[in-house]
C-alpha positions as CSV (number, residue, x, y, z in Angstrom):
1,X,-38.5,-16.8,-8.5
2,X,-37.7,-15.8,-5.0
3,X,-38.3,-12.6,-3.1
4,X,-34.9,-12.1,-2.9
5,X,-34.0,-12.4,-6.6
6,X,-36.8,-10.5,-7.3
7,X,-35.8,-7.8,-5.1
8,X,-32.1,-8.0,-7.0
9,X,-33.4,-7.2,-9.9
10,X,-35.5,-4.0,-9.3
11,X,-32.3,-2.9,-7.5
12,X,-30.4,-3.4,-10.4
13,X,-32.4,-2.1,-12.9
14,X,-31.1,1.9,-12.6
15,X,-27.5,0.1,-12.9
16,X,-27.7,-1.3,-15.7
17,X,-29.7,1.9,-17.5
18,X,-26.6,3.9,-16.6
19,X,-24.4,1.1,-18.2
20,X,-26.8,1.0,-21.3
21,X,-26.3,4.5,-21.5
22,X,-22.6,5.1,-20.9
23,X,-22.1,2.3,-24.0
24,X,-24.1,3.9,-26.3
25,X,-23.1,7.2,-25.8
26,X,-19.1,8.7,-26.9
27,X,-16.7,8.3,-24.4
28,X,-16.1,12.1,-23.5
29,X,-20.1,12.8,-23.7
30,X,-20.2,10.0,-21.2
31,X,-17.8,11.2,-18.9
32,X,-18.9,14.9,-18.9
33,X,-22.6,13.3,-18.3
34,X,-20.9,11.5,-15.3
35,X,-19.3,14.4,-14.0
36,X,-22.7,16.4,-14.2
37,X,-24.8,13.6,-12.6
38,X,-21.8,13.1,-9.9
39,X,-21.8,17.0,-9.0
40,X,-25.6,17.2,-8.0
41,X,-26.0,13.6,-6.9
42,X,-23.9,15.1,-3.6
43,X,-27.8,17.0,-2.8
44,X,-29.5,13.2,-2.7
45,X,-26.5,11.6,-0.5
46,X,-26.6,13.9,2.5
47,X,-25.3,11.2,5.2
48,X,-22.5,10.8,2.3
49,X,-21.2,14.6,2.2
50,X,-21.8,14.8,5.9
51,X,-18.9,12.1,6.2
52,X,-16.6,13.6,3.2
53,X,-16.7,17.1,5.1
54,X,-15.7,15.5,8.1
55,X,-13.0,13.3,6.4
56,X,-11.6,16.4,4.8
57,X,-12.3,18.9,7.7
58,X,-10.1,16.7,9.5
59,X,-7.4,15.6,7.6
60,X,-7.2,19.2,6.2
61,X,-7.3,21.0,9.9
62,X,-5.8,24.8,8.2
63,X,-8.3,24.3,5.0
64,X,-11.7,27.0,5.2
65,X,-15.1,25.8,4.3
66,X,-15.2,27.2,1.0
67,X,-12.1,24.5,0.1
68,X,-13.5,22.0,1.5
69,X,-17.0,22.8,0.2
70,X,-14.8,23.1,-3.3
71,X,-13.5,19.7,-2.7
72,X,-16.8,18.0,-2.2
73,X,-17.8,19.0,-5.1
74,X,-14.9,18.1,-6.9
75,X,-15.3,14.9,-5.1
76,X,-18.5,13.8,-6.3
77,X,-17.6,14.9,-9.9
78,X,-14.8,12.9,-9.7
79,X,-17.0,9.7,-8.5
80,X,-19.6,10.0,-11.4
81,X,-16.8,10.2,-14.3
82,X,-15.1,7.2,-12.8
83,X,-18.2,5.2,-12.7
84,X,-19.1,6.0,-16.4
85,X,-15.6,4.7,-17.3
86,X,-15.9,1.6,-15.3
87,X,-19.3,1.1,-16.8
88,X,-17.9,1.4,-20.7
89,X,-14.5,-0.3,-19.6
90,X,-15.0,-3.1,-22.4
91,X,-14.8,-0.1,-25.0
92,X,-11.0,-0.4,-24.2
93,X,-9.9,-3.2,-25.9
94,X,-6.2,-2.8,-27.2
95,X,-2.8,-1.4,-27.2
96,X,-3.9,1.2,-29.4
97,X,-6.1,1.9,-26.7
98,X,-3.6,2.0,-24.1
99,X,-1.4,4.2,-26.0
100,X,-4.0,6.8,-26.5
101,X,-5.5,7.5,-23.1
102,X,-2.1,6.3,-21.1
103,X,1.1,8.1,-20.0
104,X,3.4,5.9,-18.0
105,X,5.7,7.2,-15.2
106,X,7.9,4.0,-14.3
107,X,7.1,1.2,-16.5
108,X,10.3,-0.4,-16.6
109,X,9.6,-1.0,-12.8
110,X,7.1,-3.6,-13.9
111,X,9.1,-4.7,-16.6
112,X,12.4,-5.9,-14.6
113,X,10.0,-8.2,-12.5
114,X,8.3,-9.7,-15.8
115,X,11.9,-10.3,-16.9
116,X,12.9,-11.4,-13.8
117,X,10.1,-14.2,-14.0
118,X,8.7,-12.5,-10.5
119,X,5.4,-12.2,-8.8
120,X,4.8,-8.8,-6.8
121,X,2.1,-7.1,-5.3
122,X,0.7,-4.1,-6.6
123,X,-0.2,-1.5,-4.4
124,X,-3.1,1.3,-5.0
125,X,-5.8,3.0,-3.5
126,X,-9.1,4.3,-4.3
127,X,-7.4,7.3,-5.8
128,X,-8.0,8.3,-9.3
129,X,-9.5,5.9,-11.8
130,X,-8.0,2.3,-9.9
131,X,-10.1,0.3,-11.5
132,X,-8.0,1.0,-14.8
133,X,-5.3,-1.3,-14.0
134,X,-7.4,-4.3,-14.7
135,X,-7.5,-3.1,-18.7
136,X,-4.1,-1.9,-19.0
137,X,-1.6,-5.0,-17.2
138,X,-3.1,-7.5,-18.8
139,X,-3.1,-5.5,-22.7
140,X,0.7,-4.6,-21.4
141,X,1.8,-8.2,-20.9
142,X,1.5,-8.3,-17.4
143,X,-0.2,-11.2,-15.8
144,X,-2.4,-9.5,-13.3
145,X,-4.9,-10.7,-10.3
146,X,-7.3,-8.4,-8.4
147,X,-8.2,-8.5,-5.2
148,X,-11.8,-7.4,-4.3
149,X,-15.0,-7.7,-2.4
150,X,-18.2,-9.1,-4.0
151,X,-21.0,-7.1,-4.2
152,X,-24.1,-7.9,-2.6
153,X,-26.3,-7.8,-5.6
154,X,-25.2,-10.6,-7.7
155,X,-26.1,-9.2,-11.0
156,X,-24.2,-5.9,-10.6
157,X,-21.5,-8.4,-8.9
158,X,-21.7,-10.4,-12.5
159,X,-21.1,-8.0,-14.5
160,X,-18.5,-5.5,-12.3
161,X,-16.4,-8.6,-12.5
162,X,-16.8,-9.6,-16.2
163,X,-15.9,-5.9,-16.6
164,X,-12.5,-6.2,-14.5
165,X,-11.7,-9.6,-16.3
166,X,-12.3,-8.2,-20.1
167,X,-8.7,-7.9,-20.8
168,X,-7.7,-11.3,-19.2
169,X,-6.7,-10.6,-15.6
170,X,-8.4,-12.3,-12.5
171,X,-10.7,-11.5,-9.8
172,X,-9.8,-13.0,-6.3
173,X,-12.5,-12.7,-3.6
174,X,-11.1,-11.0,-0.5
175,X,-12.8,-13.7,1.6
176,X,-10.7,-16.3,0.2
177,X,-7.6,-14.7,1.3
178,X,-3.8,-15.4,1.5
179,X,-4.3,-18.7,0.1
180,X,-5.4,-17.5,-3.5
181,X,-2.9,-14.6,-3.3
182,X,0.1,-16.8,-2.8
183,X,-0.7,-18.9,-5.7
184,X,-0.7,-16.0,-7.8
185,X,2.1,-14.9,-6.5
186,X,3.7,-18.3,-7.0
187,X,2.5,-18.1,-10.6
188,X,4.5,-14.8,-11.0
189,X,1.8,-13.4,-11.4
190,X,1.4,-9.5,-10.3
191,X,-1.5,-9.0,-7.3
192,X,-3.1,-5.5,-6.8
193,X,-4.7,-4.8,-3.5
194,X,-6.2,-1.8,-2.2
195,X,-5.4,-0.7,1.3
196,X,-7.0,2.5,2.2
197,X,-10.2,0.7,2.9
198,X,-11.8,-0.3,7.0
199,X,-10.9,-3.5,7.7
200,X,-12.8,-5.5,10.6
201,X,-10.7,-4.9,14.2
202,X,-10.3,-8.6,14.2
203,X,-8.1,-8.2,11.2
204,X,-6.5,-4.9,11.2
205,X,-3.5,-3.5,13.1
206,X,-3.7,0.0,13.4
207,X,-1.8,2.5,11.3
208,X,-2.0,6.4,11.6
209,X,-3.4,7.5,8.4
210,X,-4.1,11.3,7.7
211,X,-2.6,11.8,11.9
212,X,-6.1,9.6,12.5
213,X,-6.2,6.1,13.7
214,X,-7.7,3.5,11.4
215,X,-7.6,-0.3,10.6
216,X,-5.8,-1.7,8.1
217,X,-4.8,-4.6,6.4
218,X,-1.6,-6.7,7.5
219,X,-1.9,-9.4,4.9
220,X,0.2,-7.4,2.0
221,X,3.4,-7.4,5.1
222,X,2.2,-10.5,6.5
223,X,3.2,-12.5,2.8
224,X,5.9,-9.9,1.8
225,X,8.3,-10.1,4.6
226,X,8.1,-14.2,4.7
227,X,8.8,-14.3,1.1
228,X,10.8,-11.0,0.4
229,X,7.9,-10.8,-2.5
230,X,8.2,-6.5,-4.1
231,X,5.9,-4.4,-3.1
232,X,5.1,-1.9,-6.2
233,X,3.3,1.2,-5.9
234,X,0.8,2.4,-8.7
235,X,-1.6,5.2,-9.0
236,X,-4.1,6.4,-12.1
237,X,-4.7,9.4,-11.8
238,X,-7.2,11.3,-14.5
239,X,-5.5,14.3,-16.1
240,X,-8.1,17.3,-17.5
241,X,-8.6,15.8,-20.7
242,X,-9.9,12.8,-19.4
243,X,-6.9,10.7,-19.9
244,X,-5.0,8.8,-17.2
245,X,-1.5,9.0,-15.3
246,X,0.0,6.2,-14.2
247,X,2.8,6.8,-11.7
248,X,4.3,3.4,-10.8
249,X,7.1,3.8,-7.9
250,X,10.0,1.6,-7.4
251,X,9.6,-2.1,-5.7
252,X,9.9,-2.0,-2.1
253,X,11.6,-5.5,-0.1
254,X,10.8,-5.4,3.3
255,X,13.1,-8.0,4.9
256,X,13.5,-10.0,8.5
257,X,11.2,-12.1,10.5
258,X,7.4,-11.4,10.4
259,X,7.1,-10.3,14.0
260,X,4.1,-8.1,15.1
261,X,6.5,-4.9,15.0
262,X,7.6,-5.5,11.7
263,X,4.8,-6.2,10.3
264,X,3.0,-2.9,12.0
265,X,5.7,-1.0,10.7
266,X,5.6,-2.4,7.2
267,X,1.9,-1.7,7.6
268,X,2.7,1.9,8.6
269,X,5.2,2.6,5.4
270,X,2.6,1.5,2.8
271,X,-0.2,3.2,4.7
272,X,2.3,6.3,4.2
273,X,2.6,5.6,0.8
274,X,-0.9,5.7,-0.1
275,X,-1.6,9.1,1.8
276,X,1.1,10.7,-0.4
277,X,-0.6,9.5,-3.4
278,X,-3.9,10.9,-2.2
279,X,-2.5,14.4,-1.3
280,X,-1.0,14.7,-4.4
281,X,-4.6,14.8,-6.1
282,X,-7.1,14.9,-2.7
283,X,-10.3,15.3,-4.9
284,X,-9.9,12.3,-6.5
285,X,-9.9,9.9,-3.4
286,X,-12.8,8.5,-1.8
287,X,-13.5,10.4,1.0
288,X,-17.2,9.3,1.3
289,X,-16.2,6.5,2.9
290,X,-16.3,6.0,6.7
291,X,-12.7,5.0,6.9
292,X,-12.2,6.2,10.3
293,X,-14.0,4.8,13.2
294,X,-14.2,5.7,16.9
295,X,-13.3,2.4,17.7
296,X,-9.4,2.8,16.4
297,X,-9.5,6.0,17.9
298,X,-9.5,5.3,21.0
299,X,-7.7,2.0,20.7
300,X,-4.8,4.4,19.3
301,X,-4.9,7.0,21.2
């Protein structure tokens, strides 16, 4: 056994005590233990709240301290019930399921492009519970692929992705890229993408996002104007009694050529799209997250 793998494992171990207890305990005891554990885990992550009260203090300029203090706090809770539910995601299992701790806003959106026979992207953020889509498309009857990053520890890696592929959907690994996603696509099959993340500079064309600059993602335009494939938001947002919202907008086309305005612009609509989502429920985004660096700044400026 190798240093490495060695090293894996006793960074794993406190992962996969939560999961152990988030399965054996009922689901709202779980989630209430997240949200306590999430509230004062904000006094153990100092670097991380420095970085949400800048987030906030900037993208919420007339906001006082005692909001944004609020928020943080809100913030965190929100971060340790989420990660229970991803943890005890395979206690979801069935329509039943769906139907009990689901309210759809927009459904028949998806269901003109599964009639149609159409592959679309799916567009969402790390607002609300995201990861809920991979239980819910697939139990629905929609044939769904997810695009994420691995993560670096290969057993957590293991099991977040045995997790996301429970109900039947499919992981894609970022890295791999456009290739995998137009095959899905081709398949008609429904990709979901994330683009509220930093993206290398290499990458990224800038979009203003919050009236800051930041990298983003052209791949989603980059496919969607050369193949006129719908772009269809979604959003999950947790309600107060631990159930979910799902708000899925109407398909968006863009059309024309693929040139470098279009597909900034493009970029810039759904980069506009997801800030809406967020300020219509700000505590539950991920505002721990360094998505604005200095570099965009002054590249935008």
């Amino acid at each position: 056994m190798t240093k490495e793998t060695v090293q894996n494992y006793i960074e794993a171990a406190p992962f996969f005590f939560f999961v152990g207890l988030a399965r054996l305990l009922p689901r709202l005891w779980a989630l209430k233990l997240g949200r306590f554990v999430g509230r004062y885990s904000r006094f153990f992550q100092p670097q991380r709240v420095a970085t949400a009260r800048e987030n906030l203090r900037r993208a919420y300029p007339d906001k006082d301290t005692a909001w944004i203090d609020t928020m943080i706090c809100k913030v965190f809770e929100h971060l340790g019930i989420s990660s229970m539910e991803m943890l005890r995601l395979n206690h979801f299992t069935n329509r039943h399921d769906v139907e009990s701790h689901f309210t759809f806003e927009g459904l028949e959106h998806l269901e003109t492009l599964k009639q149609q026979k159409q592959g679309a992207f799916l567009l969402t953020g790390h607002v609300g519970f995201w990861e809920a889509g991979t239980f819910f498309l697939p139990i629905l009857g929609y044939p769904a692929d997810f695009v994420a990053k691995k993560i670096r520890n290969p057993f957590v890696d293991r099991f977040i992705e045995q997790q996301r592929e429970g109900a039947g959907g499919r992981c894609l690994d970022s890295k791999k890229g456009a290739r995998r996603i137009i095959r899905s696509l081709a398949d008609q099959h429904m990709v979901c993408l994330l683009l509220d993340q930093h993206i290398s500079k290499k990458q990224a064309v800038i979009v203003n996002f919050f009236n800051r600059p930041a990298y983003a993602t052209p791949i989603i335009p980059q496919i969607a104007l050369k193949n006129q494939t719908p772009i269809v938001p979604v959003f999950v947002y947790r309600q107060e009694d631990y159930n979910y919202r799902v708000v899925i907008h109407p398909p968006l086309v863009f059309e024309g050529p693929a040139s470098k305005e279009a597909i900034q612009a493009c970029t810039q609509k759904l980069t506009d799209v997801v800030e809406e989502a967020i300020r219509q429920q700000p505590d539950q985004w991920f505002w721990v997250h360094r998505r604005w660096r200095k570099s965009a700044e002054r590249q935008g400026a």
